[in-house]
FIMI-15614 format. One record per atom (N, C-alpha, C): x, y, z; residue in three letters. Coordinates in steps of 0.1 Angstrom, whole numbers, plus 5000, padded with zeros to 4 digits. Layout:
# residues N
XYZALA;...
# end
This chain:
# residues 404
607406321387UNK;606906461389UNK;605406451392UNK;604806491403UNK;603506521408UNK;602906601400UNK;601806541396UNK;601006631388UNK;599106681396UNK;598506821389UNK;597706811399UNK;596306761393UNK;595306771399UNK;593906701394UNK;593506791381UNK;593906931379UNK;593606991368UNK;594607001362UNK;595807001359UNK;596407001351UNK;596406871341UNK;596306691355UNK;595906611347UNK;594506591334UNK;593806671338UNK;592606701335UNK;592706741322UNK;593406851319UNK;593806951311UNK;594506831298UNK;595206761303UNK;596106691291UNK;595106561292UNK;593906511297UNK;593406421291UNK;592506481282UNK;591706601285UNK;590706621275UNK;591706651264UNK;592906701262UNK;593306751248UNK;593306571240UNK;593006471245UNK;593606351235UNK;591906301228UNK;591006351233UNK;589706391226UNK;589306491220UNK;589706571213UNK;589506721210UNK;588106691205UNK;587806601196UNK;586606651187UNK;585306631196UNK;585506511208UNK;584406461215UNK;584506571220UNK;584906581230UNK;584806711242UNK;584406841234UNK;585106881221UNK;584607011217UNK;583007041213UNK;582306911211UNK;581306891207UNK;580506871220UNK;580906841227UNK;580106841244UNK;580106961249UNK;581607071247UNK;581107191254UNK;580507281242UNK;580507251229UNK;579407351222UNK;578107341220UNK;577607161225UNK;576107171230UNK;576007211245UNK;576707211251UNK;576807311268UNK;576507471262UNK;577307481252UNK;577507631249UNK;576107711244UNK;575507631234UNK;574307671229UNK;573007691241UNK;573107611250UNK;571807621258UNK;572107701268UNK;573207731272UNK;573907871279UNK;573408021271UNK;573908011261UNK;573908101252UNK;572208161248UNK;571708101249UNK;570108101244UNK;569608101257UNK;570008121272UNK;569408151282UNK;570208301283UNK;571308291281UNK;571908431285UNK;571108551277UNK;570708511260UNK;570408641254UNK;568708661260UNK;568008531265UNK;566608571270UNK;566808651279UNK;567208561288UNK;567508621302UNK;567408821300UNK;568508891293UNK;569208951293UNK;568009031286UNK;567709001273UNK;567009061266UNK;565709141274UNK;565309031276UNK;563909011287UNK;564209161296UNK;565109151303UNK;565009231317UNK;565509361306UNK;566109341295UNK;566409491291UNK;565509571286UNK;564609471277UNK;563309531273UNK;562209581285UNK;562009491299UNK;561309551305UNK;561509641317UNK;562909691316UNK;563809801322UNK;563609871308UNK;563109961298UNK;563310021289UNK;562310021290UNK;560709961291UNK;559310011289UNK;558910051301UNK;559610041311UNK;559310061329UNK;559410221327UNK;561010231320UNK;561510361319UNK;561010521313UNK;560010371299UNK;559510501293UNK;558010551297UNK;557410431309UNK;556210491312UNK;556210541323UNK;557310571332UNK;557510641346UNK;556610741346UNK;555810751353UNK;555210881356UNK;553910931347UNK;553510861339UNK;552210861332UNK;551210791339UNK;550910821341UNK;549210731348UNK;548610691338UNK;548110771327UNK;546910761316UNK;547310791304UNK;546810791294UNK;546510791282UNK;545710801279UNK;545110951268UNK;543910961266UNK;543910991251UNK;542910871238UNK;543310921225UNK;542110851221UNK;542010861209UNK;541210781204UNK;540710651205UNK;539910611200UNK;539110511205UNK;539910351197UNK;540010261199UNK;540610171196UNK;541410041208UNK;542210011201UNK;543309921209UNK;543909991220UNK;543409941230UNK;544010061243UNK;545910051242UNK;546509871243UNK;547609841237UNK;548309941224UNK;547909941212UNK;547810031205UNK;548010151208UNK;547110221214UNK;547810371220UNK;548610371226UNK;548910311236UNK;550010271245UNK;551210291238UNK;551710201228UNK;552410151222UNK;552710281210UNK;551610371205UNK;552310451195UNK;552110601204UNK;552110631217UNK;552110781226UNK;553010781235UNK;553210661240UNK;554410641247UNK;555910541243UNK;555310451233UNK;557310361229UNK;557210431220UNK;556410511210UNK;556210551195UNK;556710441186UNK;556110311187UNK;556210201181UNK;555610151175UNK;554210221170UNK;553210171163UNK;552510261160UNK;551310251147UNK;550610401146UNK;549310431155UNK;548910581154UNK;548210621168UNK;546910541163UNK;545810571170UNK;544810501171UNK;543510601163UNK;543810731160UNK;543010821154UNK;543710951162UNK;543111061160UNK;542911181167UNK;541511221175UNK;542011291190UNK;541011341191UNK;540711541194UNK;539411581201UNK;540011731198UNK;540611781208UNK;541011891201UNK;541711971212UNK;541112041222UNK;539712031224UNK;539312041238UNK;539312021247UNK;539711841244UNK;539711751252UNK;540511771260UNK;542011871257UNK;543011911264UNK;542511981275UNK;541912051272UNK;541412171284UNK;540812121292UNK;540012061288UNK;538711971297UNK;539511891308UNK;540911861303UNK;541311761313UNK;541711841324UNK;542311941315UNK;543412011327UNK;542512141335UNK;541212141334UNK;540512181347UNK;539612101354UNK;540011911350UNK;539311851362UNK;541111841376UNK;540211841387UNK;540811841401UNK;541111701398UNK;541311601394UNK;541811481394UNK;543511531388UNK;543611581377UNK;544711601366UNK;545811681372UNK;546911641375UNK;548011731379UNK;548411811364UNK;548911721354UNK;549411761343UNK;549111691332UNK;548711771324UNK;548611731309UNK;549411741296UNK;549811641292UNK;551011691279UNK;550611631266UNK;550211711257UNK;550011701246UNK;550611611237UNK;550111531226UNK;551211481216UNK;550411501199UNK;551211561194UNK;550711571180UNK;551711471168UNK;551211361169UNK;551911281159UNK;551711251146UNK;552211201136UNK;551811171123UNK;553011191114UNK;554111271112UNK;555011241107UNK;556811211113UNK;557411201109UNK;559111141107UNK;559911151098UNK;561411151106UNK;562411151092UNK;563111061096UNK;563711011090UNK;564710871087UNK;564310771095UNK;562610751098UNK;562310641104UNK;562210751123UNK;562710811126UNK;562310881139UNK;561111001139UNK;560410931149UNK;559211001146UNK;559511141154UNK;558411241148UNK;558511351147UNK;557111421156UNK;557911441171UNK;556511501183UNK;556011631184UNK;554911681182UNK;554411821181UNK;554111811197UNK;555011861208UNK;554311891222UNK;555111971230UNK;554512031239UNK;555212111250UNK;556312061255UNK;557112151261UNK;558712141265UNK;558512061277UNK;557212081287UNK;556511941294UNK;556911821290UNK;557311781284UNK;557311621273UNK;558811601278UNK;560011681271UNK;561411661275UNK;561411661288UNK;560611771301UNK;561111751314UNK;560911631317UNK;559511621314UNK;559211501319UNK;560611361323UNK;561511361311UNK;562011231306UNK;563811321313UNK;563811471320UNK;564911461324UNK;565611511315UNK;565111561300UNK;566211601291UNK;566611741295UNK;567611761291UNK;568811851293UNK;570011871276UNK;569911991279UNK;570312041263UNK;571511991261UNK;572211941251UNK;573811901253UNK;574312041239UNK;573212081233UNK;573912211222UNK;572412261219UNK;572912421215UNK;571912491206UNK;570512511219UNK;569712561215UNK;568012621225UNK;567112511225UNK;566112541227UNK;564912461231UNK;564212511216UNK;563512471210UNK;562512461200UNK;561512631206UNK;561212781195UNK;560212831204UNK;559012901195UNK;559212881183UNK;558212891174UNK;558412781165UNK;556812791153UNK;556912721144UNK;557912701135UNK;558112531134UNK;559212461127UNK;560512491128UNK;560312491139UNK;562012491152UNK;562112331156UNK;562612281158UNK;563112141162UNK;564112121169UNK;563812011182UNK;565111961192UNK;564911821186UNK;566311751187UNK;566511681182UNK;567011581195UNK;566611471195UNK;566711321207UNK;568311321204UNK;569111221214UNK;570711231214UNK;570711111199UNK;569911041202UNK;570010891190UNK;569810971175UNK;569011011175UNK;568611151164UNK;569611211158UNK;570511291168UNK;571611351162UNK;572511281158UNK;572611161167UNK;574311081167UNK;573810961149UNK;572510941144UNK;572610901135UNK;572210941120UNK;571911091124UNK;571611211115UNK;572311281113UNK;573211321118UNK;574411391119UNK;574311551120UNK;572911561123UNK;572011701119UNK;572811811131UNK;572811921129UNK;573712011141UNK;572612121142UNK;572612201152UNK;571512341152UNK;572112391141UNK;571012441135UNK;570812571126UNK;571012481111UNK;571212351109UNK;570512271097UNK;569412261094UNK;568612221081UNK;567212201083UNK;567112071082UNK;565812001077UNK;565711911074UNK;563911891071UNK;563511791063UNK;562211771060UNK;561711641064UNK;560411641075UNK;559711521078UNK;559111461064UNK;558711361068UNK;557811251057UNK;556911191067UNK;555411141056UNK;554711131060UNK;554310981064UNK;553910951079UNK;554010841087UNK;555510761092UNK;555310641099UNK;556510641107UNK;558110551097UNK;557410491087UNK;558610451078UNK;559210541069UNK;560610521068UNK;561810591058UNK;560710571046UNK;561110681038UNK;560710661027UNK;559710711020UNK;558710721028UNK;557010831027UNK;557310951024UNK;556611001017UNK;555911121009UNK;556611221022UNK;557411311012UNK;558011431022UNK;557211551021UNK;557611641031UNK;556911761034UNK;558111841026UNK;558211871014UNK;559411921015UNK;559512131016UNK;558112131014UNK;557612301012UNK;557712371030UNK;557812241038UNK;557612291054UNK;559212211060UNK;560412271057UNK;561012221064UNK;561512281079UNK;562212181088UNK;562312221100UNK;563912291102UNK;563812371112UNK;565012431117UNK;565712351128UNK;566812281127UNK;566912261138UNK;568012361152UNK;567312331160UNK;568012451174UNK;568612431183UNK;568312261190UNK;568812201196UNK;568812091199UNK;570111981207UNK;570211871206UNK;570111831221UNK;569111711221UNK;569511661240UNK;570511581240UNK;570811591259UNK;571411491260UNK;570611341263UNK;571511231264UNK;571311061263UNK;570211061280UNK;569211041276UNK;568110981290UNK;568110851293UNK;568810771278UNK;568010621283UNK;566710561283UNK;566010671276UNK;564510641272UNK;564210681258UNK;563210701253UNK;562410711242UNK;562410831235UNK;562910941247UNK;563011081243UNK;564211061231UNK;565210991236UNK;566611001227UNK;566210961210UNK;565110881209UNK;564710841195UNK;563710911187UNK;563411051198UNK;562111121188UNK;562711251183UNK;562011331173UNK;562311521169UNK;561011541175UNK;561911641191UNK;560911731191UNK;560311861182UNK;559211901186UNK;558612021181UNK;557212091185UNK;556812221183UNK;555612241186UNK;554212141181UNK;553412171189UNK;552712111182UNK;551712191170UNK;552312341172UNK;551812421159UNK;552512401150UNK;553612361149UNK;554112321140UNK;553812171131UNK;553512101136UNK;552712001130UNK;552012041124UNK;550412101132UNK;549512171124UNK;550012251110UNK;550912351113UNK;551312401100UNK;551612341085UNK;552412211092UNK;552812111082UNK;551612041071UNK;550512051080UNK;549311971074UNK;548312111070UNK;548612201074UNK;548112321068UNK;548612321052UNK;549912291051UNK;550112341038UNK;550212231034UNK;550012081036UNK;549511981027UNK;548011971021UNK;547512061032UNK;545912061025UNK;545712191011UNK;547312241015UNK;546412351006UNK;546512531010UNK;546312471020UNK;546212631029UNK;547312731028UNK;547312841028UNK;548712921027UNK;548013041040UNK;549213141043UNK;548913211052UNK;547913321048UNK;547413331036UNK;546413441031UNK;545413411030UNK;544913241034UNK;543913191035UNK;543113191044UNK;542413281047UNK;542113371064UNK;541313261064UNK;540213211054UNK;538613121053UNK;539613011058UNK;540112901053UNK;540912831051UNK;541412791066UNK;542212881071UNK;542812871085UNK;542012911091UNK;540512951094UNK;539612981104UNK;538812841100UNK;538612771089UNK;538412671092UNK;538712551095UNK;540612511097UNK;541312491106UNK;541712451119UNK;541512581124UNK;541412661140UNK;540212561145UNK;538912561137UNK;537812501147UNK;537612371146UNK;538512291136UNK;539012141137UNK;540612081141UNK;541012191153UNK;542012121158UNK;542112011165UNK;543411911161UNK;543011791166UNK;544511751175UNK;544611661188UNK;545611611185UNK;545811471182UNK;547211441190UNK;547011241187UNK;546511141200UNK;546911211213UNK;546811181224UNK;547011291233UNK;546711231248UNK;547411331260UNK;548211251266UNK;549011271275UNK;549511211288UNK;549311271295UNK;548811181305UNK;548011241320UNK;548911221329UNK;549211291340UNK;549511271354UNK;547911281367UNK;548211161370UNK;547111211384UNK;547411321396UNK;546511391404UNK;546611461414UNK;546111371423UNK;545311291424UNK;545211191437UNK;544911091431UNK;545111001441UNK;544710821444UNK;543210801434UNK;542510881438UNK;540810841435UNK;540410871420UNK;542010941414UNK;541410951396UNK;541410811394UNK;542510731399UNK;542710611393UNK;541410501391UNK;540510541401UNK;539410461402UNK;537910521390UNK;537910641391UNK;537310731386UNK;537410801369UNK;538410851367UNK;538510921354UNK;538710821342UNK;539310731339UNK;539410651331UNK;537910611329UNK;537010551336UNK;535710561332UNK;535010691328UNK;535410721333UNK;534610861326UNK;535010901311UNK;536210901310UNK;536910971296UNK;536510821287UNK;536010721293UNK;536210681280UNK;534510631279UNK;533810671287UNK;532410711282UNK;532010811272UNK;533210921273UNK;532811001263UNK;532610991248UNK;531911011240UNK;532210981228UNK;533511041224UNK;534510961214UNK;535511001202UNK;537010981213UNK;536310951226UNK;538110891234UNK;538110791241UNK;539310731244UNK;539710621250UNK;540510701258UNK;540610611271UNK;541810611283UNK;542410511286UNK;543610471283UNK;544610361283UNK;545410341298UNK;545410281305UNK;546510261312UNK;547310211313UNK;548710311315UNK;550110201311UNK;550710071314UNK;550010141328UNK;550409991339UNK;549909881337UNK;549109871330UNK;547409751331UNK;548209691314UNK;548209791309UNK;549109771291UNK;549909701290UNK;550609741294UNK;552709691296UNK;552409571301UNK;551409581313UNK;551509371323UNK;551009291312UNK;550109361306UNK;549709261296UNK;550609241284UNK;551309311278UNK;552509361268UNK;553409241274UNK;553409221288UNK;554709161290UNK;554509021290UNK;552808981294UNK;552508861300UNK;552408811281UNK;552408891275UNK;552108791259UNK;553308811257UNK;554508841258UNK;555908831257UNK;556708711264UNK;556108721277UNK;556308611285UNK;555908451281UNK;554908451277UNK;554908341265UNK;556008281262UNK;556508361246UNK;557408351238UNK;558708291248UNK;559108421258UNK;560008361267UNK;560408241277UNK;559108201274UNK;558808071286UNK;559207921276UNK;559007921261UNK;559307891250UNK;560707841250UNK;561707971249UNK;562807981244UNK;563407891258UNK;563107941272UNK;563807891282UNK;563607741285UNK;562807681278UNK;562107521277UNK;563407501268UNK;563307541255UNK;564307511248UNK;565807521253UNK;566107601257UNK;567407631265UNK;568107491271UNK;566407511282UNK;566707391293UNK;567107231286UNK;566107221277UNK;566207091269UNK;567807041262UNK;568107181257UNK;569707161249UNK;570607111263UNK;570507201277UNK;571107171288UNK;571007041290UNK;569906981297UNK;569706861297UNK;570406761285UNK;570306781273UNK;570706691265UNK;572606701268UNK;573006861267UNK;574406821269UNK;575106751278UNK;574406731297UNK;574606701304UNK;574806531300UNK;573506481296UNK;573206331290UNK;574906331279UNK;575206441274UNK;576306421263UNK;577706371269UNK;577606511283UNK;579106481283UNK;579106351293UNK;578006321303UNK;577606201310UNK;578106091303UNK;577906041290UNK;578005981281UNK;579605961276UNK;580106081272UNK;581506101272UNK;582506081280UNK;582206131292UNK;583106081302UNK;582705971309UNK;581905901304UNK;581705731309UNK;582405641302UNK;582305711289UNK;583105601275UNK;584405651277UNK;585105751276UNK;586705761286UNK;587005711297UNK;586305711306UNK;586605581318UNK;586905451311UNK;586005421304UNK;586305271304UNK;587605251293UNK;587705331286UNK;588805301275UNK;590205321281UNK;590705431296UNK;591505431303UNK;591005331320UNK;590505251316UNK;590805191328UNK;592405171332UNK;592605061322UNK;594105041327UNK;594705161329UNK;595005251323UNK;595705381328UNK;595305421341UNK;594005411345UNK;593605481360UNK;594205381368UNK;594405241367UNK;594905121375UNK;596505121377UNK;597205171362UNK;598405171368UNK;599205301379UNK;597705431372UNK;598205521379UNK;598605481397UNK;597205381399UNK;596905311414UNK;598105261416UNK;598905201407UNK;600105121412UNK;601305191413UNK;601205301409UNK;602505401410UNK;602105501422UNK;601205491426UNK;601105531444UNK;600005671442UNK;599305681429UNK;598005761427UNK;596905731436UNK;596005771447UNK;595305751458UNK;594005751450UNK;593205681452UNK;591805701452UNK;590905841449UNK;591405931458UNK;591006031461UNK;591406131449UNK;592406101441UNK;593106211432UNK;592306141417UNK;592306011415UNK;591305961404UNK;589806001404UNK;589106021414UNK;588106101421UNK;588306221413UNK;589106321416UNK;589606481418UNK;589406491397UNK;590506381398UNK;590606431381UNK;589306421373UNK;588606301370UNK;586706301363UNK;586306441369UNK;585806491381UNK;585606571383UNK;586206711379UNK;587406681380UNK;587706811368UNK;587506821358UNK;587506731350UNK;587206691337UNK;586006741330UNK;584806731340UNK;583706791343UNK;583706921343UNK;584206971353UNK;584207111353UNK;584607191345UNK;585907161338UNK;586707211331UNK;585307191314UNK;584807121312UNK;584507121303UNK;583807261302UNK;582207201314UNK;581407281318UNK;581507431320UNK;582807471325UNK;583707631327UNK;583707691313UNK;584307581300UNK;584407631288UNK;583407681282UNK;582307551283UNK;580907581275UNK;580407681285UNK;580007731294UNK;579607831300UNK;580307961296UNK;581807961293UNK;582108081289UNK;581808101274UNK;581908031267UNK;581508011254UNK;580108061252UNK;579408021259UNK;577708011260UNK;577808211258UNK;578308231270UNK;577808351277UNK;578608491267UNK;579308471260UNK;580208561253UNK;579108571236UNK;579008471231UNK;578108401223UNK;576808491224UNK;575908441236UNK;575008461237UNK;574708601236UNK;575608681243UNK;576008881242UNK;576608921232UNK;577408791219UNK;577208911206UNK;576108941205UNK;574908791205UNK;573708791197UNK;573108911201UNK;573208911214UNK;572609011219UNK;572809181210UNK;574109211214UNK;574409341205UNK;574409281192UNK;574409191181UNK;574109231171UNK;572209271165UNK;571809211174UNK;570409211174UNK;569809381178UNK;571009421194UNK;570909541192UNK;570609651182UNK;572109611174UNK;572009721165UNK;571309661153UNK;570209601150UNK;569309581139UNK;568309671146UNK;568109601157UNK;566809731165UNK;567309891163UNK;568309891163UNK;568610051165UNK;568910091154UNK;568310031140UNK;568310061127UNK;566710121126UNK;566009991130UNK;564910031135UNK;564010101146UNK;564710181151UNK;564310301161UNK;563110221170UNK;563410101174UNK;563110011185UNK;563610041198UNK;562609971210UNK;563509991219UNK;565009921223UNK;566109971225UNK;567109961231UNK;567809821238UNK;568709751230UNK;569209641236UNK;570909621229UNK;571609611243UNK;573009591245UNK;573609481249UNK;574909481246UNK;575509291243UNK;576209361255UNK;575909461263UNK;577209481277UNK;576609511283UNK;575209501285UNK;574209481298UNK;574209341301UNK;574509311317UNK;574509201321UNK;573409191334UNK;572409101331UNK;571109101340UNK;571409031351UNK;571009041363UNK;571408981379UNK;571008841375UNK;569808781371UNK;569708681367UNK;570908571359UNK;572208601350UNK;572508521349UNK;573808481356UNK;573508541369UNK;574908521376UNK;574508331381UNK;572908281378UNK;572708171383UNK;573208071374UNK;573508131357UNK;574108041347UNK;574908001351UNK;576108011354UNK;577607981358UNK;577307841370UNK;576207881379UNK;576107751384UNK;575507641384UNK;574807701368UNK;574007551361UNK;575207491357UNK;575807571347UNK;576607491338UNK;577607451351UNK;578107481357UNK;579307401366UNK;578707261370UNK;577507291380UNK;576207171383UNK;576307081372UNK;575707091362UNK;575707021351UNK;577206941347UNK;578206991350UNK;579406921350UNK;579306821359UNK;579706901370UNK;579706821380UNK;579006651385UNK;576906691375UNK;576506601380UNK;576706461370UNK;577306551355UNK;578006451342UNK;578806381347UNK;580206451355UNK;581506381358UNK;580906251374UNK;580206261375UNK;580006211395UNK;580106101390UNK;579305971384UNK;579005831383UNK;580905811381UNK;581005821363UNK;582505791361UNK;583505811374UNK;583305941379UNK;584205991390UNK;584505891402UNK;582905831407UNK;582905741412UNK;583105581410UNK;583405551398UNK;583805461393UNK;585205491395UNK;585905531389UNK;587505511389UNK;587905571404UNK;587205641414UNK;587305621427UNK;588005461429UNK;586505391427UNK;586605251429UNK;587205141421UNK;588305201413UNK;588905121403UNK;589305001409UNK;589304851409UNK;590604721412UNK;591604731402UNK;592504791412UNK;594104751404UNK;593804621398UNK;593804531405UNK;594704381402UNK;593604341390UNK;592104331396UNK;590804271387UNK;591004351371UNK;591204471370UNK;591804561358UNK;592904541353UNK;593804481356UNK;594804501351UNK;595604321349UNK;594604271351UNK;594604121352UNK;593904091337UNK;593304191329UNK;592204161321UNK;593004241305UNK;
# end
């Protein structure tokens, strides 16, 4: 009975289980550890691309321009200070400024932070109501889709922020919020915050200081130290870009951040780390290839005679050829799928630790165009393991082998 180059393939690696299993789980690991970079990498920077669409600027206090960046737009870090609320106005009657959106930050509940700003803020990001109204006085609240789905919170519940961006801080419990309505899923940053006025903030810290509504002295001295956390700017033309950022940040008590200039940099010190991991990757690769190289050289020689008698039972050159090279592949096919399955739990379990921590967003069922190239390392890598051996029992001598 004719048998074919992979099927023989198939019943020689079973008579090695432990060698071969150990060749395609160091194939697997260096697959696997390119797949979750790979993957990760473009998800993270498809998810900060996402949340800075359409911001030109950042304008907040003085500090780590990164820093602002990072706690006005990912809400990933704390703000940089406050500045006043003039500065709002001021922007939005220079002829550079298309649009201005406020952000009043400082507290959260269950670890999601909690935004004092105009309904401006949700269009921006595309949100659209999936239940209940828009937020329209003090201590009304819309609630992000990630918000609801891990709060369980529905319109017309309440609930009380705490103070700063960790579980666990000192609650507001004298100011709680209403909630009114729930967005739907954007895909951005909107999904992880509670909206709200940004008077309603103020309110909140009104009555942490003390203040009650009969405190006319009190709230008129208030009123003339309003502050926020930041702005987000839109440009009206080309020439703010060159222009207003120096300016706003000559001023005393503000900084102007740019996201674009931020992020490259955010990505080029990330990129590091990832240049790292893919050294490593490559190294385990290389070593498996040296592995199974090694393995299927030391199987050649232990079946010689078997590849010689196959020659004598009318097996062609060409099919001894066929089979090493299967051998190869077939390994290389396993560890690649192994790798790549592997590599995307890590991925979603990593996920959902980030999504404990109201981080940005990363899934074991996003698959990045980049690793459609895996599949042809790891075959490559068979391939260039199985060649020498392959070529050897190509060129087996019946008689000189089988004489011995």
């Amino acid at each position: 009975m004719k048998l074919g180059a992979l099927t023989m393939a198939l019943k020689s690696l079973r008579h090695r289980p432990l060698a071969n299993a150990i060749n395609m789980l160091l194939l697997a690991v260096g697959i696997a550890i390119m797949t979750f970079v790979l993957s990760a990498a473009r998800q993270l920077e498809d998810a900060a691309l996402r949340d800075a669409r359409g911001i030109d600027l950042v304008v907040g206090a003085p500090g780590s321009p990164l820093q602002l960046i990072l706690s006005s737009i990912y809400h990933i870090d704390i703000p940089t200070g406050n500045i006043p609320l003039a500065a709002q106005a001021t922007l939005e009657q220079n002829r550079l400024v298309r649009k201005v959106i406020p952000l009043a930050l400082g507290d959260s509940y269950e670890g999601f932070r909690i935004v004092g700003t105009t309904h401006d803020y949700a269009a921006h990001y595309g949100g659209q109501l999936a239940e209940g109204r828009q937020y329209q006085t003090e201590m009304e609240a819309v609630l992000g889709a990630a918000v609801a789905a891990r709060t369980r919170l529905r319109p017309g519940e309440e609930f009380v922020g705490s103070h700063g961006l960790a579980p666990g801080g000192e609650t507001h419990e004298e100011a709680p919020y209403v909630v009114t309505g729930i967005l739907q899923p954007t895909g951005t940053v909107l999904d992880r915050l509670v909206l709200t006025s940004v008077e309603s903030v103020w309110h909140v810290h009104e009555i942490e200081h003390g203040i009650t509504e009969d405190d006319a002295e009190g709230k008129a001295a208030m009123e003339e130290d309003r502050e926020l956390t930041a702005l987000l700017v839109q440009y009206a033309s080309p020439l703010a870009a060159a222009t207003l950022p120096r300016l706003i940040s000559s001023q005393s008590g503000l900084q102007a951040a740019q996201p674009a200039f931020e992020s490259a940099k955010l990505f080029r010190m990330l990129g590091a780390g990832v240049d790292v991991l893919r050294a490593i990757a490559a190294i385990i690769l290389l070593a498996a290839a040296l592995s199974m190289f090694a393995a299927l050289y030391n199987a050649l020689e232990e079946r010689k005679t078997d590849l010689a008698i196959l020659r004598t039972l009318g097996a062609p050159p060409g099919k001894l050829f066929r089979l090493l090279l299967a051998e190869g592949l077939l390994l290389a096919a396993g560890g690649a799928a192994l790798g790549w399955l592997t590599g995307h739990l890590a991925l979603e379990l990593v996920g959902r630790v980030l999504a404990d921590g109201r981080s940005l967003p990363i899934s074991g069922f996003a698959v990045a165009p980049d690793e459609i190239w895996l599949a042809a390392v790891a075959l490559a890598i068979g391939l260039a393991a199985a060649a020498l051996p392959a070529l050897r029992a190509y060129r087996t001598e019946i008689a000189t082998t089988l004489s011995r």
